[in-house]
N, C-alpha and C positions, 0 to 999 in steps of 0.2 A: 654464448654469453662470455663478457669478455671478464678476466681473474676479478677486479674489483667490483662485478656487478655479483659476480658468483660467493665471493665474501660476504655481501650486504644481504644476501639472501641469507647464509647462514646466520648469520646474526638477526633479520627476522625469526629467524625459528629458534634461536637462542632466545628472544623476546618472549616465548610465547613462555618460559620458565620463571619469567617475570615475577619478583615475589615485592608487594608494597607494604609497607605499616607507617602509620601516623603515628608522630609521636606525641605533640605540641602544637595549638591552633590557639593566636590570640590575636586581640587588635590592641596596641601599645601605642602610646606617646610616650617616647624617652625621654625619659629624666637628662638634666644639662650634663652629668656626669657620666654619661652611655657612654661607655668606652671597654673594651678588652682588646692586647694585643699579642700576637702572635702563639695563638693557640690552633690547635689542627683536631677538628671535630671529627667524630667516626659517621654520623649522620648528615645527610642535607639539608639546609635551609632554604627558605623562597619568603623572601622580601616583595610585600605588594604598597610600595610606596602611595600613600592618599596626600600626605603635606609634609611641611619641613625641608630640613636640608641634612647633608650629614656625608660621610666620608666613609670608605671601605678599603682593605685592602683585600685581594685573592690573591695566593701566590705575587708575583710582582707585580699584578696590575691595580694601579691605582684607580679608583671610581664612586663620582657622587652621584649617586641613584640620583633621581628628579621622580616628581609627583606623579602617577599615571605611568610608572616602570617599574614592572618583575625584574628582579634581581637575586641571581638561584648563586647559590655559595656552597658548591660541592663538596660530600667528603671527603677526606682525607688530605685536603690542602691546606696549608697554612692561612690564616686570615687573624684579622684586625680591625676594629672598628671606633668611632669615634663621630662624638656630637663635634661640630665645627662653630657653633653659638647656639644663642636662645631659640632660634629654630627649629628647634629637633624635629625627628620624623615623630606623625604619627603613620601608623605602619601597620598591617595585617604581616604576621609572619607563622610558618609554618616549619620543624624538625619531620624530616619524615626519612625513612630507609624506600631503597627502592634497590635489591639486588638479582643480577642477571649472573647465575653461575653463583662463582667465589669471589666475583667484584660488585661493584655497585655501578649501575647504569652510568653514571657519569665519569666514572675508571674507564667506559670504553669510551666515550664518546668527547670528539674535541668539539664544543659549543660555545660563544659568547655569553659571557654573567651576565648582559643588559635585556632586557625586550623593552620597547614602547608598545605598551597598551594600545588597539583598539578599539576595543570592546569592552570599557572600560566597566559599562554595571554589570555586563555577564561575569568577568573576571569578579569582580568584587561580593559576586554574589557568593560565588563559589567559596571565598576564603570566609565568607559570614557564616553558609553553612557550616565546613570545617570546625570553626570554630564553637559551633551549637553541640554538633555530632560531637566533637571529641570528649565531651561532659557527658556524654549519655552511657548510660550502662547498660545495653542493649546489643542483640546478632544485628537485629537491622541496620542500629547506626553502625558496627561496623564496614557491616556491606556497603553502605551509603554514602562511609566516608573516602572506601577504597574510592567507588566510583567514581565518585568527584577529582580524586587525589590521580586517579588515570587522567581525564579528563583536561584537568590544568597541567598535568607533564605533557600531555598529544599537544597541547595547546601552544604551550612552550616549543618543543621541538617543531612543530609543524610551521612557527612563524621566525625562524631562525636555520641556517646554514650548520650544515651536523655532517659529522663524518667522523668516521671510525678511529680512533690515536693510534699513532705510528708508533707508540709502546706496544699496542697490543694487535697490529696487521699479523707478525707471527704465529701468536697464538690462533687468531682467526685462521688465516691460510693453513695452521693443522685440522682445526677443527672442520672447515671446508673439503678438505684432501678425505678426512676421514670419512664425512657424510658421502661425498663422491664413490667414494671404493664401498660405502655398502649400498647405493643404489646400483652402482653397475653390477653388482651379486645379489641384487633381490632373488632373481631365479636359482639361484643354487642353495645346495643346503649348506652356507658359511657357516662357519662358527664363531664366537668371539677370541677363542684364540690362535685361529686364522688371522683372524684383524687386529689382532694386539703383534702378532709377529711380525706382518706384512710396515707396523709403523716402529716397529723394535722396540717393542713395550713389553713389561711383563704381563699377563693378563689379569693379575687382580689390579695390580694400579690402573691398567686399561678403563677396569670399570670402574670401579671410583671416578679415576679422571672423567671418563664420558659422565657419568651421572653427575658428578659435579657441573658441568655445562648446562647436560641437556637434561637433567630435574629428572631424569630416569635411565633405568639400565640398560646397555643397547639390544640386549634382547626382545625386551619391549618397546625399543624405538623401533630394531629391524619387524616387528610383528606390525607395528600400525604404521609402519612405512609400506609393507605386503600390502595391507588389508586395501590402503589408500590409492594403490596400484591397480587393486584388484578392482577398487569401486569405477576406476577410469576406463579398467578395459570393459565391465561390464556397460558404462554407459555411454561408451563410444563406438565399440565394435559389435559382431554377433557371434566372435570366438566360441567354443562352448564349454560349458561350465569345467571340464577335463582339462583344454587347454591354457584356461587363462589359469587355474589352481597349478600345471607348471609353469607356465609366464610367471609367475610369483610365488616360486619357492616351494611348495606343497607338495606333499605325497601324491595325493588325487582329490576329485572332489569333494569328497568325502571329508578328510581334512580339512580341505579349504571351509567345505559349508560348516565344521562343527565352529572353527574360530569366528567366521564370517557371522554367525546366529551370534556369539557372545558379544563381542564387541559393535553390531548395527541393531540387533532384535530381528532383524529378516535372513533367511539366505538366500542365495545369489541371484538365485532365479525370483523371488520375492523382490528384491531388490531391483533387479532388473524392469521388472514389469510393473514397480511403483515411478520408478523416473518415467520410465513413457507414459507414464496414466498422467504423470503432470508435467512432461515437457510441452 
């Protein structure tokens, strides 16, 4: 895999740290006097244009949404907006946080502020829900506004050109190098201050730093990285339960099966001979 496909994979697994909150869901028609300029929001926006006209600014680029286009207005950028006539939009808009790590999704990713809609009632459904759920004082409608609020971001990226900012390749290709050096030591008993000296770190920022990314401490990433190893060799090979507990770091099997029962509810051999009962 060549360096840029092996960043993008890190950064999936950074995704899975994924943390969302809604903040604000309404459907507006701007008043003639919509305007604010040059203020830089901690949160994101997402403009689902239905009518009107109306003017934006992101950073330097100038842009007038049209009817029937998402338009996402990222944190921490500068922006400005403004009615252009009687026109105005009316508009579903949405403040939501979405951060990976100690940035926000859009901190990593370089994407275009426009989409054209194809899908235009599915889209709109989505922000009428948002807008229902966010009034409700209930677990469920949390739950239900996350999943929508996933839902329209996949939708988003999945129909737009996305690729990682060249502010933050660096960071990635640490973050990459690090995951690399502790899969190639699954089988040893590393430590984490082996792997904070091996990147000249001191080892309590080590953890930090890693937990900051990866939404947990590498002890716990290197143990369900094992476990993940372990479920591959069990259902690929017919190693036996001795030697794939050293393939993957462990004492003996013994070890292996007490972790392997906490973290699946089966051990190995349990495991083993559930996948062949439904391969």
């Amino acid at each position: 895999m060549n360096r840029m496909g092996t960043m993008n994979n890190v950064f999936e697994e950074l995704l899975q740290n994924l943390q969302i909150h809604l903040l604000e869901a309404r459907l507006t028609k701007c008043p003639p006097d919509w305007q604010d300029m040059h203020y830089t929001p901690n949160y994101n926006k997402l403009y689902f244009i239905c009518e009107g006209e109306g003017w934006l600014q992101i950073g330097d680029q100038e842009l007038y949404p049209k009817p029937g286009q998402l338009c996402l207005m990222p944190a921490h950028f500068e922006q400005s907006y403004a009615a252009i006539n009687a026109n105005t939009y009316f508009k579903y808009w949405i403040h939501f946080t979405a951060k990976v790590g100690p940035f926000d999704l859009f901190q990593w990713l370089d994407v275009p502020f426009i989409l054209s809609v194809l899908d235009y009632d599915q889209v709109e459904s989505w922000f009428k829900q948002l807008t229902i759920l966010v009034r409700q004082q209930s677990l469920p409608a949390r739950l239900q506004e996350k999943a929508i609020l996933l839902q329209l971001i996949a939708y988003f990226l999945e129909s737009v050109p996305v690729e990682i900012l060249h502010t933050h390749l660096e960071e990635i290709d640490r973050l990459s190098q690090i995951q690399q050096y502790i899969e190639r030591h699954l089988h040893t008993q590393i430590t984490v201050d082996q792997i904070a000296k091996s990147f000249h770190l001191h080892p309590n920022y080590f953890i930090k730093y890693f937990k900051k990314h990866f939404g947990m401490p590498p002890l716990k990433y290197m143990r369900q990285k094992r476990i993940q190893h372990a479920k591959r060799l069990l259902t690929t090979t017919m190693l036996p339960i001795g030697e794939i507990a050293v393939a993957t770091g462990w004492d003996d099997s013994n070890h292996l099966g007490k972790i392997f029962r906490k973290e699946t509810g089966y051990s190995p051999s349990a495991y083993r001979a559930q996948y062949r009962t439904n391969a």
